[in-house]
C-alpha positions as CSV (number, residue, x, y, z in Angstrom):
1,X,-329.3,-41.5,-58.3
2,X,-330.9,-37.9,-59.2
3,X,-334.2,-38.8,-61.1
4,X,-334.0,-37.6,-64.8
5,X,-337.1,-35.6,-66.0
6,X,-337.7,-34.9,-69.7
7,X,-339.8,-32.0,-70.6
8,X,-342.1,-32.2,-74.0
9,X,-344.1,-29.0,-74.9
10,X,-344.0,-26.4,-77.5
11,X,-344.7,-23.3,-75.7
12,X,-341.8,-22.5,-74.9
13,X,-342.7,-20.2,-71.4
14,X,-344.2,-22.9,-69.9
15,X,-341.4,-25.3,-70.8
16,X,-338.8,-23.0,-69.3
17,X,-340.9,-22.3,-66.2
18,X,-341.4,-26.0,-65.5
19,X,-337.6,-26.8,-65.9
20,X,-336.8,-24.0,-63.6
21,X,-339.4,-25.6,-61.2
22,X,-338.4,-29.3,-61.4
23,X,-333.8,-28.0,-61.5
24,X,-334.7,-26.1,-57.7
25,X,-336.5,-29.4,-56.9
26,X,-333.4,-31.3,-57.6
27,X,-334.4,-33.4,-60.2
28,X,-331.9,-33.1,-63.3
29,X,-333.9,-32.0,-66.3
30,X,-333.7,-32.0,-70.2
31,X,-336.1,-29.7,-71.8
32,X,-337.5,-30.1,-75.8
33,X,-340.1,-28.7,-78.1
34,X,-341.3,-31.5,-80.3
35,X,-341.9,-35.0,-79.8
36,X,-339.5,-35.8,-82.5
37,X,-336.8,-34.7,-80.1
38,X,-338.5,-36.2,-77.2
39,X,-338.2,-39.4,-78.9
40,X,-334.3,-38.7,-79.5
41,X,-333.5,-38.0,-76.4
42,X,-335.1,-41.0,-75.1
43,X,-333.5,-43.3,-77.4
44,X,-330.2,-42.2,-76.1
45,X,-330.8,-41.6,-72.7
46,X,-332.4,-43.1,-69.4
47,X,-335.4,-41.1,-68.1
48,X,-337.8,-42.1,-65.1
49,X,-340.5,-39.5,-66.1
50,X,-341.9,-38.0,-69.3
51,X,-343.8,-34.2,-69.1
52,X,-345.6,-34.0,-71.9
53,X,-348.2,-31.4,-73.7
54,X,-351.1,-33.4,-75.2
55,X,-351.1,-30.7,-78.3
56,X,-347.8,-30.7,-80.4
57,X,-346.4,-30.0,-83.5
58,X,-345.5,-32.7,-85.2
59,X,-347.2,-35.4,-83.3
60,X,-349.9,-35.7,-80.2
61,X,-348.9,-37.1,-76.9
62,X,-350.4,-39.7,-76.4
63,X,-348.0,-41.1,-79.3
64,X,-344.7,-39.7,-77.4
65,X,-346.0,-42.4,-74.8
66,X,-346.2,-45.1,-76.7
67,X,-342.8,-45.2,-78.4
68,X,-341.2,-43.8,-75.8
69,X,-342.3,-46.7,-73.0
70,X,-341.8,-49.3,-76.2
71,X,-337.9,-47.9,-75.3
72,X,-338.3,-47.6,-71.6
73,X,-340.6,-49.7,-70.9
74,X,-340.2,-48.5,-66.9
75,X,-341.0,-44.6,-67.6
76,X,-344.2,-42.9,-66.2
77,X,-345.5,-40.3,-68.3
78,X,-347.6,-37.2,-67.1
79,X,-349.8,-35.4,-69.8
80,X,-350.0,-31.7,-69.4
81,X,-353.7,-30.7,-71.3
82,X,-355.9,-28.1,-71.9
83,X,-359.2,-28.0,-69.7
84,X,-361.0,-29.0,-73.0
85,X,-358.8,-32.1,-73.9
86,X,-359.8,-33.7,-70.9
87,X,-361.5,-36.7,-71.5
88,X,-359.0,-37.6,-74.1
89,X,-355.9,-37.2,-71.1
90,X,-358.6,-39.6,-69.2
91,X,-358.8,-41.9,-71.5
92,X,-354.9,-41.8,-72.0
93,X,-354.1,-42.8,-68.2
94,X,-356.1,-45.8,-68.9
95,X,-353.8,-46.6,-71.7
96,X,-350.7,-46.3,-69.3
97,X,-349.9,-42.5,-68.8
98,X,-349.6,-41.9,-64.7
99,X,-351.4,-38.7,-64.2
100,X,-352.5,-35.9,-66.3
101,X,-351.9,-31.8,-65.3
102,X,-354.8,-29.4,-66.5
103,X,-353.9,-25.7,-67.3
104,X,-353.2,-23.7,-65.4
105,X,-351.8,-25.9,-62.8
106,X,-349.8,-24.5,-59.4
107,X,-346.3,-25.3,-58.8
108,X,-347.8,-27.4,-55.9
109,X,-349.6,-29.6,-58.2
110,X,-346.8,-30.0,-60.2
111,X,-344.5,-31.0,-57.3
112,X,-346.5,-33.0,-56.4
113,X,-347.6,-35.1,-59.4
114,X,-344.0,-35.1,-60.2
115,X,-343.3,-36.7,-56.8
116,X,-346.0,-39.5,-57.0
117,X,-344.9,-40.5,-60.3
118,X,-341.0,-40.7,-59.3
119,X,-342.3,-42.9,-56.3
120,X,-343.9,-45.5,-58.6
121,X,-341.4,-45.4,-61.4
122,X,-338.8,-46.2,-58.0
123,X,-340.9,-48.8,-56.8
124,X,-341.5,-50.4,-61.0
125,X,-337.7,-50.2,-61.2
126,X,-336.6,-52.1,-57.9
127,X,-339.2,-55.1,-58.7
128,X,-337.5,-55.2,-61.8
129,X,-333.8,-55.3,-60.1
130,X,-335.1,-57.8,-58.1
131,X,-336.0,-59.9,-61.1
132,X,-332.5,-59.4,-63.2
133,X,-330.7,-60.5,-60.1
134,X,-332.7,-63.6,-59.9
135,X,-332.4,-63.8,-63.8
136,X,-328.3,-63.2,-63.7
137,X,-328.1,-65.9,-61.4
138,X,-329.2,-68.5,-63.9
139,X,-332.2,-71.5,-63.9
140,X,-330.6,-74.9,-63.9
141,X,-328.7,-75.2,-67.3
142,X,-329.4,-71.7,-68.3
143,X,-326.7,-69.2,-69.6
144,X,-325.7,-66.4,-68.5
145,X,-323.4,-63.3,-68.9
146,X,-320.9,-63.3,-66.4
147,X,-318.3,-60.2,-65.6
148,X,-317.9,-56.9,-63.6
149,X,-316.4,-54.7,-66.3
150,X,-318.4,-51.2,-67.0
151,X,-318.6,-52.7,-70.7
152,X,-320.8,-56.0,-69.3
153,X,-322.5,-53.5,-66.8
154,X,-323.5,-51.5,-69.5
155,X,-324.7,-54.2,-71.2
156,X,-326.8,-56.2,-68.4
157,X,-328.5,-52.3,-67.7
158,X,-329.6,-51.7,-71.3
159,X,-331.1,-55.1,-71.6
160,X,-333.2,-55.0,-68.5
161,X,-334.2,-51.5,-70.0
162,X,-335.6,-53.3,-73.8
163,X,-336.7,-56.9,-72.1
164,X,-340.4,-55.5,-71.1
165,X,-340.8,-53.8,-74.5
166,X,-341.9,-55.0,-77.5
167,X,-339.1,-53.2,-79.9
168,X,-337.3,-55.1,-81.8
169,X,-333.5,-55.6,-80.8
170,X,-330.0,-56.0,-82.6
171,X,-327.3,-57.5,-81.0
172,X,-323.8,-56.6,-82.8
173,X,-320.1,-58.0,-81.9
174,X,-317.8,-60.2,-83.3
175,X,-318.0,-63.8,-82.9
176,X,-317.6,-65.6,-79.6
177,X,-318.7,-62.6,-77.6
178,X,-321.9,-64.2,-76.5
179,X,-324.8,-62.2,-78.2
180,X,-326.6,-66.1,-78.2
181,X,-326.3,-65.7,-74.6
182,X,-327.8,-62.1,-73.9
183,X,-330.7,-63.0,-76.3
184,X,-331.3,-65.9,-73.9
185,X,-330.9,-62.7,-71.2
186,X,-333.1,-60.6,-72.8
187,X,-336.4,-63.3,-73.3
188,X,-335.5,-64.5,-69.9
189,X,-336.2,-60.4,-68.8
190,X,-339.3,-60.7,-70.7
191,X,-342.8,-60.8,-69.8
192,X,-342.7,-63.5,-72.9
193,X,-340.2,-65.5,-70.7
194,X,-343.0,-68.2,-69.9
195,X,-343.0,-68.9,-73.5
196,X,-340.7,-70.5,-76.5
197,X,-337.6,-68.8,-77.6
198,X,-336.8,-70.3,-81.0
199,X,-333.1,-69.6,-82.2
200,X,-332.5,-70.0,-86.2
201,X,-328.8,-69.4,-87.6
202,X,-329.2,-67.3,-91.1
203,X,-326.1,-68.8,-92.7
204,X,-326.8,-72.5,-91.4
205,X,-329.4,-73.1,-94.1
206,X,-329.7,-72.7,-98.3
207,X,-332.3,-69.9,-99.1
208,X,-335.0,-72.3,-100.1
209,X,-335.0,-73.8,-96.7
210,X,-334.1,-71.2,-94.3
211,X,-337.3,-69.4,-95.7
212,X,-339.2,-72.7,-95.3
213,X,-337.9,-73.2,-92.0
214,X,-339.1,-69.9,-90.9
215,X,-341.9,-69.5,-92.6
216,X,-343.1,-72.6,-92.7
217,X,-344.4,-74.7,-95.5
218,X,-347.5,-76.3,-97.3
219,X,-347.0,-80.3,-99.0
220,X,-345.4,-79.7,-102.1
221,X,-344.1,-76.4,-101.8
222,X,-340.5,-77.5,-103.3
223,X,-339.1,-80.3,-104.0
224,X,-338.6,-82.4,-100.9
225,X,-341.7,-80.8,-99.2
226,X,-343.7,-84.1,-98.1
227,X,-346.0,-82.0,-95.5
228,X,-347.2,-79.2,-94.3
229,X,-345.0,-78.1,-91.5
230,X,-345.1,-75.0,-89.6
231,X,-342.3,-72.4,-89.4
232,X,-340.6,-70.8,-86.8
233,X,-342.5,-67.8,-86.7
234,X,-345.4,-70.1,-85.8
235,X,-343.2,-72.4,-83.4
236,X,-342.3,-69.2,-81.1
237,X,-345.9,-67.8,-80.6
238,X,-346.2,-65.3,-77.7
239,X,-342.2,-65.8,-77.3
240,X,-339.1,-64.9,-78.8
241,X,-337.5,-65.3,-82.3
242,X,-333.5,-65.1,-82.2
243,X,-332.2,-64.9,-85.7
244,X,-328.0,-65.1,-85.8
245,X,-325.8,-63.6,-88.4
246,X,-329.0,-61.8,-89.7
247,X,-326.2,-60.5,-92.4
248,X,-326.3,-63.5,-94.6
249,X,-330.1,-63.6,-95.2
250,X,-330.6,-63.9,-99.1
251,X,-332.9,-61.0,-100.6
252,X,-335.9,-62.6,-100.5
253,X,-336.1,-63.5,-97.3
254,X,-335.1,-60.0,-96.4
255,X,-338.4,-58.7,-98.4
256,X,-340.3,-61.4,-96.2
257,X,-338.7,-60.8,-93.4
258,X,-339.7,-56.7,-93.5
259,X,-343.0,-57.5,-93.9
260,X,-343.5,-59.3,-90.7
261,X,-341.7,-56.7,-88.7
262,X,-344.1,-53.6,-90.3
263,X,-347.4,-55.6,-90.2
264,X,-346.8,-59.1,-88.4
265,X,-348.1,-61.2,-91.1
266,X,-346.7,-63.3,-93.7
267,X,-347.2,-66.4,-96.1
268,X,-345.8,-69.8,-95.6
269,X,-344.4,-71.3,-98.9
270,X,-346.6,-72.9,-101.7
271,X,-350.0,-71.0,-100.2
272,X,-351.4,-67.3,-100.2
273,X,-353.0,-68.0,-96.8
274,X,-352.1,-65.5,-94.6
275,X,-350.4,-66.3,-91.0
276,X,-350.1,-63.8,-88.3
277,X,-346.9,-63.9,-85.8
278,X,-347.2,-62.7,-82.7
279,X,-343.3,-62.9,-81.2
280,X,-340.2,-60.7,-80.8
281,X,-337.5,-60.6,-82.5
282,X,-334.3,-60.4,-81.7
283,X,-331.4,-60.4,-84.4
284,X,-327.6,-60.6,-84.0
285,X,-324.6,-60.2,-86.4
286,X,-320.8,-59.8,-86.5
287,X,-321.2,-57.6,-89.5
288,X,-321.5,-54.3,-89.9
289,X,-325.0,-53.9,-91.4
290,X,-324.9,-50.2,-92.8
291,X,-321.5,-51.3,-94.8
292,X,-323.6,-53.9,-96.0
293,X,-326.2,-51.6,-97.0
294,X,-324.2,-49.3,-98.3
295,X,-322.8,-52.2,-100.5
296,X,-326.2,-53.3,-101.6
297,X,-326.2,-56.7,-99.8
298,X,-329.1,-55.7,-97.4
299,X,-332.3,-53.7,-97.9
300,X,-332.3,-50.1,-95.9
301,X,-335.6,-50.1,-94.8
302,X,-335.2,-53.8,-93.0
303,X,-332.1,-52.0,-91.8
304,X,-333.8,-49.3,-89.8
305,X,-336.7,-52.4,-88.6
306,X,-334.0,-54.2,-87.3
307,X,-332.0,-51.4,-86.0
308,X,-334.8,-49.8,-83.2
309,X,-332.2,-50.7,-80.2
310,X,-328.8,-51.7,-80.7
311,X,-326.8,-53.7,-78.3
312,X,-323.1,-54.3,-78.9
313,X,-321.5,-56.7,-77.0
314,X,-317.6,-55.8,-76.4
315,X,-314.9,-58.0,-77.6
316,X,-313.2,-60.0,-74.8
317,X,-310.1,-57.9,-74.9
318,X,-311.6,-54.8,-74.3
319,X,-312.6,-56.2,-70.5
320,X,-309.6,-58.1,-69.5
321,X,-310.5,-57.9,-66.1
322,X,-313.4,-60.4,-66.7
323,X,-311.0,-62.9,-67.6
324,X,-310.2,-64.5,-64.5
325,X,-313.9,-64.1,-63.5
326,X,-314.9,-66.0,-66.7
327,X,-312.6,-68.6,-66.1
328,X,-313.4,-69.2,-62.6
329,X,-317.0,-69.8,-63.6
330,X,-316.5,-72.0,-67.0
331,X,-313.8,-73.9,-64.5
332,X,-316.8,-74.4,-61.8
333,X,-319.1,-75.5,-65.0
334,X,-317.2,-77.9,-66.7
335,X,-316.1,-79.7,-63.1
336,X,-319.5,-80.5,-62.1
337,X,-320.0,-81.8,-65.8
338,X,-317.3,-84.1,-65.5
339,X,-317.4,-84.9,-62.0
340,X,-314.2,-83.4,-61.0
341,X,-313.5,-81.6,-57.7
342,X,-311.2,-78.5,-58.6
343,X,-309.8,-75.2,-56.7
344,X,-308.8,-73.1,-59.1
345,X,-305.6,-72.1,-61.4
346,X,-302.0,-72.4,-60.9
347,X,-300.5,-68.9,-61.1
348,X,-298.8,-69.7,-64.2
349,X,-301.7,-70.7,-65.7
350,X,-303.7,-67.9,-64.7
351,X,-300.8,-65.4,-65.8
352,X,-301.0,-67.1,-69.2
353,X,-305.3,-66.8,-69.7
354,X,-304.4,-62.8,-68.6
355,X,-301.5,-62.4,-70.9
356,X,-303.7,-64.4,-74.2
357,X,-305.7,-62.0,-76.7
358,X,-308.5,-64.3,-77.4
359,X,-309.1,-63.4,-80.6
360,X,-312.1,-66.2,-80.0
361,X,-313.4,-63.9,-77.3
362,X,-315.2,-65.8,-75.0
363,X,-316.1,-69.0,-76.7
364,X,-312.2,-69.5,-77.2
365,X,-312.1,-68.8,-73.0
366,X,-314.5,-71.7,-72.9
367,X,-313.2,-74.2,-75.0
368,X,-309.8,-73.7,-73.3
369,X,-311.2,-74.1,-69.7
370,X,-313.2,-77.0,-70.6
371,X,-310.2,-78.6,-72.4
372,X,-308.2,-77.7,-69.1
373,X,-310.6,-79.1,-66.8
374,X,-311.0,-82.9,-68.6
375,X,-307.1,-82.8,-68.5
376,X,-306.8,-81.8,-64.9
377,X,-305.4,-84.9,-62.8
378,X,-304.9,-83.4,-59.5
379,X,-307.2,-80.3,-57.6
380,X,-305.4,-77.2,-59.7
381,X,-305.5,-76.4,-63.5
382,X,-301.8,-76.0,-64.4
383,X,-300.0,-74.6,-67.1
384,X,-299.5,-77.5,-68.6
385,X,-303.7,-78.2,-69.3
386,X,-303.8,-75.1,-71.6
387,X,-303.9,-75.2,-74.8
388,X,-300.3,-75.0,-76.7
389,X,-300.6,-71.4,-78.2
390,X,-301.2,-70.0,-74.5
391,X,-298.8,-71.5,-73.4
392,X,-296.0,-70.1,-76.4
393,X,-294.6,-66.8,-76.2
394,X,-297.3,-64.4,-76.5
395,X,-297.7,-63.3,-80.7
396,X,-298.8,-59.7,-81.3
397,X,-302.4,-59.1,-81.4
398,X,-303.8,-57.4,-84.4
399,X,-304.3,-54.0,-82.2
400,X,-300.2,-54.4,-81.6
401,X,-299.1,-55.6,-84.8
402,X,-297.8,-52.9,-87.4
403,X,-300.5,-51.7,-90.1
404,X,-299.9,-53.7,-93.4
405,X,-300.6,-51.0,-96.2
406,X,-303.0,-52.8,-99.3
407,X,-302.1,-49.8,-102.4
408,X,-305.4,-49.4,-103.4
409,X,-305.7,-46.8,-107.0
410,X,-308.4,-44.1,-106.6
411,X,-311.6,-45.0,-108.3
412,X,-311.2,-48.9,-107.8
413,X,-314.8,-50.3,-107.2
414,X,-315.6,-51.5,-103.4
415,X,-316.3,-54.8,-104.4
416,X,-312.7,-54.9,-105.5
417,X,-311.4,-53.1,-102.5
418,X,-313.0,-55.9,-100.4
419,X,-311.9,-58.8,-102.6
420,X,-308.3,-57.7,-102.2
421,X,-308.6,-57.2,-98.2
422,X,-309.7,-60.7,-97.9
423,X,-306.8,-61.8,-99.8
424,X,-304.8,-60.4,-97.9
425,X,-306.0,-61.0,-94.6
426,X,-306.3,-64.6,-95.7
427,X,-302.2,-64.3,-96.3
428,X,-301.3,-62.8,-92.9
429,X,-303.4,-65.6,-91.4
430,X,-301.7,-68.4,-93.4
431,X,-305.3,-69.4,-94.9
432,X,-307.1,-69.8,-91.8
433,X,-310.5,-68.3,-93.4
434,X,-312.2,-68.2,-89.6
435,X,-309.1,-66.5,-87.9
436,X,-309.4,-63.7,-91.1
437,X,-313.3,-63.9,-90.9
438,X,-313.0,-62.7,-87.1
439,X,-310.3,-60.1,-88.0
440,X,-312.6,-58.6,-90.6
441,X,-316.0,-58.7,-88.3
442,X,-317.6,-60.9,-91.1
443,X,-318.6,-64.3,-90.9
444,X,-316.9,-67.6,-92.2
445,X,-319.5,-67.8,-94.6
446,X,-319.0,-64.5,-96.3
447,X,-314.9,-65.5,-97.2
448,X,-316.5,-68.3,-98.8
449,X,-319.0,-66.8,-101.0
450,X,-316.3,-64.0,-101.6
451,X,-314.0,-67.1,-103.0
452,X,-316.5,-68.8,-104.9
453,X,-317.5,-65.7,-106.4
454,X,-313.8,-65.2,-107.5
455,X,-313.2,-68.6,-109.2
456,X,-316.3,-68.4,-111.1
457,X,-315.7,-67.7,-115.2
C-alpha cells in the first residue's frame, strides 16, 4: 500500500513545493492550509504521516498532533519550525511527534525524515496487526466478530484504528448486529484491555436507578438506598464503560453524563463530593441520534461528545456472504457446549439460512443455530432442525415488499407524524412491537413509551 502523507502549513509555496517533492517520491499526498482541515481530513481518512508547520492560523501544531493521533492513534507526526521555535519542536518530540524539520531544510532532509518516519509508522502498524489477529481469534469464552465481507472488513480496520486512542466511540446499527460484541473488540484492542470493561443497558433501568447505578450512591440517597455503593464509572477505573441504547437515557442523566465526558468528574447521588473517572467510553444505539436531537429527546452538545468516531455495524442482509461463515462458527460453538460432534449443514438447510432475511440479524442467526444444534440427532443439521418460518416459503423482506403510503397533511407536527408511523408499522406486523421496533431502527422500549404516552388523558 502507497503510504499516505498529509501536508499542514499555511504558506502556501512551501506547501506546494513539499507536495511536489513527496508525489515524485511516490508517496500519495493531500495538501491543506489550516489545522482545522487537517483535522478533517484525518477524521475521514487513514494517514501514516502528518507534515506539519508549528505556526498556523487558527491553531499551533503541536495541537494538530494531539487530536489527530487521539484518531490515529498509529500516525507519526513531523513538525516543520522556524530556527527560533526550536526548543518548543524539542520539547514536542518528547510529547510524541517523530522528528522536527528547521527552515530552510533540503529536499534531502526532507526525504529522508519522511523515510524514517514511514519505517516506524510501518513497523507500529504491523505490531499492531499482529495483535488484532491474535485478538480476532478470541480468549477462551470471548466474542468475536466473525465474517469476510468488505462491510465486516471495514469494520475490524476502523476499530483497530480507535482501540489505542482515548476518543470516545459510537457504535450505531440496528439490533442483533453485534455492536455488544465489537465493544468487547474494541477494549480487547486497547491498551485498557488488562482492565474492567463494565457494560450498562440505558433502557434496562428506571432513571432513578440507572443514574445510581452509574454514578453510584451515598446511604440514603433515595429511597431504598441502604449503603453507599459505588457506580459504574467507579467499577471500570482504567478500563472501559459500554453504555447500550445510549438513546433512551432520561435528561438528567444526559446533563450528567456530558459532564463526565468534557471534564471527567462527576457526583454520586445524595453528596456534592466530587469523583473523578478515569475510563473510556464506548456508547451504542439502534436509533438515529441526530433525529432524536432534532426532535428534542437528546441534548446536541452530548450529541457531538458522543459522536467523535462513529462505527456502524451493517445489518446482516447487507453481507449475505457471511452467512454460511456465521453459521459454521455458531454451529462449532454450540456443539462443544452441548457435547455434540457435528459436520456441518444439509444442503437444504443451508439453502434455507442463505434464502432467510434475518430481520434479527445476527442474534436471530444464533438462536436458530443453537436451536438446530440441541435438536440435531445424527452428525448433519437438517432442514428439519430450523426454525418453522425458515423453513416456510420465503415472505418478502421489507426492502422487497411494496411501499405502504401513510397520507400525512402538510404542517402536521412530527410527534404526530411518528405516532401514526408506529401505528402503522405496528398493523403491518400484526402487533409484534419488537418485529416494528427493528423495522423502524428504534428500540422496544421507545414503542412502549410512544403507547403509554397515547393512552394517557
Amino acid at each position: 500500500m502507497t503510504p499516505r502523507v498529509l501536508v499542514v502549513d499555511d504558506e502556501e509555496a512551501l506547501r506546494v513545493s513539499v507536495e511536489k517533492v513527496l508525489r515524485r517520491a511516490g508517496y500519495d499526498v493531500d495538501a491543506v492550509g489550516t489545522g482545522a482541515e487537517a483535522l478533517a481530513r484525518v477524521r475521514g481518512a487513514a494517514y501514516q504521516l502528518a507534515i506539519t508547520d508549528f505556526k498556523l492560523p487558527d491553531v499551533d501544531g503541536i495541537e494538530v498532533m494531539r487530536q489527530a493521533r487521539a484518531l490515529q492513534p498509529d500516525l507519526e507526526v513531523l513538525l516543520i519550525t522556524a530556527f527560533a521555535s526550536i526548543p518548543l519542536a524539542v520539547d514536542a518530540v518528547k510529547h510524541g511527534a517523530y522528528d522536527f524539520l528547521a527552515k530552510p531544510f533540503t529536499r534531502a532532509e526532507l526525504e529522508q525524515s519522511v523515510a524514517r518516519a514511514l519505517e516506524k509508522q510501518s513497523l507500529a502498524a504491523e505490531n499492531r496487526r499482529l495483535r488484532v489477529e491474535l485478538a480476532s481469534r478470541g480468549a477462551a469464552g470471548s466474542r468475536r466478530i466473525v465474517g469476510q465481507s468488505e462491510a465486516v472488513r471495514r469494520v475490524l480496520q476502523l476499530a483497530e484504528q480507535v482501540a489505542a486512542s482515548t476518543a470516545t466511540v459510537l457504535v450505531t446499527g440496528e439490533s442483533g448486529t453485534g455492536k455488544e460484541v465489537l465493544a468487547e473488540t474494541i477494549h480487547r484492542l486497547s491498551p485498557r484491555a488488562d482492565h474492567p470493561l463494565v457494560k450498562v443497558s440505558c433502557s434496562a433501568l428506571p432513571e432513578t436507578l440507572l443514574e445510581a447505578e452509574l454514578f453510584g450512591h451515598e446511604r440514603g440517597a433515595f429511597t431504598g438506598a441502604a449503603g453507599r455503593r459505588e457506580g459504574r464509572f467507579a467499577a471500570c477505573h482504567h478500563g472501559t464503560l459500554f453504555l447500550d441504547e445510549v438513546a433512551t437515557l432520561s435528561p438528567a442523566v444526559q446533563v450528567k453524563l456530558l459532564r463526565v465526558l468534557q471534564d471527567g468528574t462527576y457526583e454520586p447521588l445524595g453528596t456534592t463530593r466530587t469523583a473523578r473517572a478515569d475510563c473510556r467510553l464506548v456508547a451504542a444505539t439502534n436509533a438515529d441520534l441526530a433525529r432524536e436531537v432534532a426532535a428534542g429527546r437528546f441534548r446536541e452538545d452530548l450529541f457531538y461528545r458522543l459522536n467523535v468516531i462513529t462505527v456502524t455495524m451493517p445489518p446482516l442482509r447487507d453481507r449475505t456472504g457471511d452467512v454460511p461463515i456465521l453459521a459454521d462458527h455458531f454451529l462449532r460453538m454450540y456443539a462443544a457446549r452441548n457435547g455434540k460432534t457435528l459436520d456441518g449443514f444439509s444442503r437444504g438447510a443451508l439453502e434455507a439460512l442463505g434464502a432467510w432475511h434475518w430481520p434479527g440479524n445476527v442474534r436471530e442467526l444464533e438462536h436458530a443455530v443453537e436451536r438446530a444444534v440441541v435438536l440435531a440427532t445424527g452428525r448433519t443439521v437438517e432442514l428439519d432442525h430450523l426454525p418453522d418460518a425458515l423453513r416456510a416459503p420465503r415472505p418478502a423482506a421489507p426492502d422487497d415488499a411494496p411501499p405502504r403510503t401513510i397520507p400525512v397533511p402538510l404542517g402536521t407536527p412530527l410527534e404526530e407524524v411518528e405516532r401514526l408511523l408506529i401505528r402503522e408499522t405496528l398493523r403491518s406486523t400484526g402487533g409484534n412491537k419488537q418485529r416494528a421496533a427493528s423495522l423502524l431502527g428504534i428500540a422496544t422500549r421507545t414503542i412502549y413509551r410512544k403507547l403509554e404516552e397515547e393512552a394517557e388523558p
